[in-house]
N, C-alpha and C positions, 0 to 999 in steps of 0.2 A: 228404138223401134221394136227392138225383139222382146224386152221386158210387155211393152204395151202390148203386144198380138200374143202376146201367151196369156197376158190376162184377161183381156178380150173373149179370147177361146175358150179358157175355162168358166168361166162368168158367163157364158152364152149357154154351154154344156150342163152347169150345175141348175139355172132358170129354165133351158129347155132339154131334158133328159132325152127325148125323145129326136134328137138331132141327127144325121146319120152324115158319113164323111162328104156326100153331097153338099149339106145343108152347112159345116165347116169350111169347106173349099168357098163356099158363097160370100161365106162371111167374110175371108180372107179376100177376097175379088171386092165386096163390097166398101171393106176396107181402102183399098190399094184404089181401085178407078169409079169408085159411086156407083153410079147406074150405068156405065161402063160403056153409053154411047151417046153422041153430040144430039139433040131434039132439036128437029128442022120445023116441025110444026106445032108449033106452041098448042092451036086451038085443038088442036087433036088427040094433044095429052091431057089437055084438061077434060075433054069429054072421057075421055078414057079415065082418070081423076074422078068426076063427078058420077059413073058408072058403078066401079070399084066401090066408093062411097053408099052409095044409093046398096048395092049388092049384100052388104053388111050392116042395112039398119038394121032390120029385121032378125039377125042373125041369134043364132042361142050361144054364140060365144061370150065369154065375159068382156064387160065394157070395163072391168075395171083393172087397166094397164092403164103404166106409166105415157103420157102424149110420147116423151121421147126417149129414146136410148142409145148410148153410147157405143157406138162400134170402133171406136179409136183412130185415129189420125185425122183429129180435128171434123169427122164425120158423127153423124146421128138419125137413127131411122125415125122418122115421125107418122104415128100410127093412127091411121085415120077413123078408125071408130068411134071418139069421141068429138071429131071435128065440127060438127054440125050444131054441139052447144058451145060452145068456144067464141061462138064472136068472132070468126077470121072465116076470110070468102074462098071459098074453092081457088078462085082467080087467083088470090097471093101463096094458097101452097102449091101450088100447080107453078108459080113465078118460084117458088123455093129450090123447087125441085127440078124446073130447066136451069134455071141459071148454077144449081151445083153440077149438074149434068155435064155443062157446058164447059166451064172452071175446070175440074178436076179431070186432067188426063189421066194420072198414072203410068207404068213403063212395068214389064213382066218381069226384067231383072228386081224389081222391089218385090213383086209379088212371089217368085218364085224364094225368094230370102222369105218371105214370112210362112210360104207352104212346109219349108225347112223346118221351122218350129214347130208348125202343127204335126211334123214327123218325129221329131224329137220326142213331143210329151204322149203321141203313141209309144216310141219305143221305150217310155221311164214309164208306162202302166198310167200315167195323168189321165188317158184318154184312151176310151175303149174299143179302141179300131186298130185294123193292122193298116201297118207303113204298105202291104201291098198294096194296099185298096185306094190308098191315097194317093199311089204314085199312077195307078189306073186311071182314074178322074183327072188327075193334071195331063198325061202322057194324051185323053181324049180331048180335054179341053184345049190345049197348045194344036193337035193336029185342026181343030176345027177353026183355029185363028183367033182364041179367046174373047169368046162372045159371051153377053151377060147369062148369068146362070141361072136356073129353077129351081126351084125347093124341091126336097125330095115330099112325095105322095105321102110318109108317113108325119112329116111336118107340118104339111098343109094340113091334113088330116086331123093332127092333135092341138095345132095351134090356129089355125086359118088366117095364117099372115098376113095383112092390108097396112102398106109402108109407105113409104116415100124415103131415100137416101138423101139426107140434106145437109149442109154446112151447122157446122155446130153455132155459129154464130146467129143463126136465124133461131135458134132453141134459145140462146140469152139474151135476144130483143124481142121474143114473142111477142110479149103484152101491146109491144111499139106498135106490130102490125094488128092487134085486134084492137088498138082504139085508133088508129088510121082507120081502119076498115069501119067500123062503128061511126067515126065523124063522117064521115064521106057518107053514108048511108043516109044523113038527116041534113048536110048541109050542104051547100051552092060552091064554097069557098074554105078552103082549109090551112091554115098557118099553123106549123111546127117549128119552135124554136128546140135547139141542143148547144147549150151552153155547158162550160165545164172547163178544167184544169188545161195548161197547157199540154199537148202528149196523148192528152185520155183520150184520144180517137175520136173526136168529133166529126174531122172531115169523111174519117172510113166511114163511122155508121150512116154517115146524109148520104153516102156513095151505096152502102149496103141498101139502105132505103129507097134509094132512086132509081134501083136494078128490078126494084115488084114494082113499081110506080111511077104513072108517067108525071113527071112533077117538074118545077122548076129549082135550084139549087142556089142560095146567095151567100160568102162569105164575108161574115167582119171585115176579117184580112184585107178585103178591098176597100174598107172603110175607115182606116185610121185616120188620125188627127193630122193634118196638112198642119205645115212649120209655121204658117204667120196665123192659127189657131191655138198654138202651143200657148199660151198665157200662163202665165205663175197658178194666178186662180184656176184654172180651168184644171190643169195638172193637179190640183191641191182634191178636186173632186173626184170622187169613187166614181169608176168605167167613164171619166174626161176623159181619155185620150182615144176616143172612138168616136165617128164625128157621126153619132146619132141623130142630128136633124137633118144630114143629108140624105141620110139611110130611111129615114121618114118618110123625104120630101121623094125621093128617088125612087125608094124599091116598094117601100107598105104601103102608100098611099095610091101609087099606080097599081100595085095590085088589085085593092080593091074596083079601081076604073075596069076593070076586066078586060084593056085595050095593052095594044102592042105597046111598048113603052123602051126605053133606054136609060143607062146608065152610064158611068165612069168609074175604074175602080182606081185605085190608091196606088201609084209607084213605091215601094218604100226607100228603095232605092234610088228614084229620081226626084223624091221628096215632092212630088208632083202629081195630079190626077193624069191618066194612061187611055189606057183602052176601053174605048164603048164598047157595048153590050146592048144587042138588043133582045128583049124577052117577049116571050110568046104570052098570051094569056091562058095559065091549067087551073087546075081543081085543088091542088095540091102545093103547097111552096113551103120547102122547107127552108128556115135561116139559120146556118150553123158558123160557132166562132163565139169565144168571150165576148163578150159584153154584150151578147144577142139578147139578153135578158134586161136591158137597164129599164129604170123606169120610165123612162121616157117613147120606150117599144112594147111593153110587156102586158099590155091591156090588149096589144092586136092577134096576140096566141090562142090558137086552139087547145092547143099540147104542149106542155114544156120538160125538156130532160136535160139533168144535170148527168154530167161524166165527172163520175171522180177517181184518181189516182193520186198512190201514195206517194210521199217524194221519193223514193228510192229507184222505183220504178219510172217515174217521170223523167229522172238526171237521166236515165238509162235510154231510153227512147228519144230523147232528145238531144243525147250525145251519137245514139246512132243515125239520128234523121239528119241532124244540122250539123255536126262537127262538134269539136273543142270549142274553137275561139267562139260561136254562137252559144254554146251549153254557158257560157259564162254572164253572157249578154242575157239570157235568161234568168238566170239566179241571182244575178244583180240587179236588171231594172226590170225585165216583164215578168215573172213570175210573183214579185212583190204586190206590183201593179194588180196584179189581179186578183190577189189573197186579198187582196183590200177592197177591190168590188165586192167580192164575194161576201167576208163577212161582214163589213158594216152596212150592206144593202142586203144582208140574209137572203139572197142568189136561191140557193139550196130548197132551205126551206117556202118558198112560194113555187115548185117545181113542181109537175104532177108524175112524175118517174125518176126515180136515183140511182142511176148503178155506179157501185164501188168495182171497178176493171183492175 
C-alpha cells in the first residue's frame, strides 16, 4: 500500500505540476473511498453526468488525454472528454460510476496511513509542500467528517478536470461495454456468450456485466451431462459432457420466444436435474461457462469472449476457490476436458474479444 500511494503521488505531481496539497489530499481520498459517498439517485447522476459532458464539448482544453488513469487501489479516473466518440452511452458510465460509488467504502484509518506518506515525501524534498499545510487540510477535513473533496481553483484552472472514479475493472472490459451498447442500439435481442479457462473469471465478468445491465444471466454449470447421457462416445467428443441440446431446447430457443419461460439446472451433486427457474423476457442475455461456445449454440451469438489464464495462475485460483481435493479433480478430468474443447473446435479463434487475465 505505501510503495503504491507514493507512486501514485509522484506520477500525479510530475503530469500535473501545477497540483497544490489540496489537489494531493484528493488524490489520497480518491484513492482510499472513490467518490467517497453512496448515490441514491441513479437518474440524477446521470443528468449531472450527461451535463458535465455536454459542459466540455466545446471546451479549448486538449482532448487528447488518456480515457483512463490510474489512481492506485484497484481504482481509475475515467475522463470524459472523449466519451461521446467512444461508442459507450452516458447510461453505462454513469452505471460505472454508481456502482464503484457504492462498492467501495474505505475506513480513515487507511486513509490516514497513506496521508502519512504524502508527509514523508514532503519532508525527503520528493514534494514541494510543507508537512504544515498537509496536516492543515486533514486536521479540516476530519473536523468536517470527511466529506468528498474539491480541486483546488488553481487545478481546475490549469487542467479543467471532468472524471468519473471507477473500478479498474470496468477500464479492462471497456470494449465489452461499447459493443454491448453498440448491439443494443440496432437490435431487438442480444446474446453474449463468455467462454474461457477454468478460474479466468467468467462467472465475475457476466456479474461485472449485469451490474450496468438489466439482463438475464445462464450458466453451463447448470448444464452438464446427466449420468445415463455419459456414453463412451459422447465423452470421446469435444465439449460432450455439456448437455447442449437441453440448453438449446431450454434456454436459446425460449429466448428467442420473448415469453416467460423456465428451466432446470444440473445437481452435480445429486447427479440429477434440481431447481427450476423461471426467466423473464430482456434485451440482453448473457451465457457464461465452458462450453457456452460449442457448435451446436455458437451461431445464436451476438458477441463472443474468450477468458484466458495461464496454468500457474489458474492451480492458484482454483485451489483458493475450491480446495486441494477439488484442485486435483480439476487437473485430472476437467481441465483436460476442456483444453480439448478448446483446441480441436478452435474456441479461441472464432471469438470476437480475447483477454489474457
Amino acid at each position: 500500500m505505501i510503495n503504491e500511494i507514493r507512486e501514485i503521488l509522484l506520477q500525479h505531481f510530475n503530469k500535473y505540476p501545477k497540483m497544490q496539497v489540496q489537489d494531493m489530499i484528493k488524490l489520497i481520498y480518491q484513492n482510499e473511498f472513490a467518490g467517497g459517498h453512496l448515490i441514491n439517485n441513479e437518474a440524477e447522476s446521470l443528468k449531472r453526468l450527461q451535463a458535465e459532458a455536454e459542459s466540455i464539448k466545446n471546451s479549448s482544453f486538449s482532448k487528447d488525454i488518456p480515457l483512463f488513469e490510474d489512481i492506485g487501489n484497484g481504482l481509475v479516473r475515467l475522463y470524459l472528454n472523449n466519451i461521446p466518440e467512444l461508442n459507450v452511452d452516458f447510461k453505462t458510465i454513469n452505471g460505472f460510476f454508481v456502482n464503484t460509488s457504492n462498492k467501495i467504502r474505505g475506513n480513515v484509518k487507511n486513509f490516514e496511513k497513506k496521508v502519512s506518506v504524502l508527509r514523508k515525501c514532503c519532508e525527503d524534498g520528493m514534494l514541494p509542500f510543507a508537512v504544515r499545510e498537509v496536516d492543515m487540510h486533514v486536521k479540516e477535513l476530519a473536523a468536517r467528517g470527511y466529506p468528498p473533496i474539491s480541486h483546488s481553483d488553481e487545478y481546475r484552472r490549469a487542467y479543467n478536470p471532468s472524471y468519473r472514479v471507477v473500478l479498474s475493472e470496468y477500464r479492462t472490459f471497456f470494449q465489452i461495454y461499447q459493443s454491448i451498447d453498440s448491439l443494443l442500439r440496432t437490435k431487438n435481442l442480444v446474446n453474449i456468450a463468455i467462454d474461457g479457462n477454468s478460474g479466468a473469471g467468467k462467472s465475475s465478468l457476466s456479474q461485472l456485466i449485469g451490474r450496468i445491465y438489466d439482463c438475464n444471466i445462464f450458466h453451463m454449470d447448470d448444464f452438464f451431462l446427466a449420468p445415463e447421457l455419459k456414453t463412451e462416445e459422447r465423452l470421446r467428443e469435444p465439449g460432450g459432457n455439456v448437455d447442449y441440446v437441453r440448453f438449446r431446447h431450454e434456454v436459446l430457443n425460449n429466448i428467442r420466444s420473448q415469453e416467460v419461460f423456465t428451466y432446470r439446472k444440473y445437481n452435480c451433486s445429486k447427479g440429477a436435474l434440481d431447481e427450476q427457474v423461471e426467466v423473464f423476457p430482456k434485451r440482453l442475455n448473457i451465457i457464461e461457462g465452458c462450453y457456452s461456445m460449442h457448435p451446436y449454440l455458437i451461431n445464436d451469438y451476438d458477441l463472443k469472449i474468450f477468458l484466458h489464464i495461464d496454468k500457474e495462475k489458474q492451480k492458484a485460483r482454483i485451489l483458493k476457490r475450491n480446495g486441494p481435493l477439488m484442485l486435483e479433480r480439476f487437473i485430472n478430468e476437467w481441465i483436460p476436458l476442456e483444453d480439448k474443447y478448446f483446441n480441436e473446435l478452435n474456441i479461441p479463434d472464432k471469438c470476437d474479444l480475447i483477454y489474457k487475465l
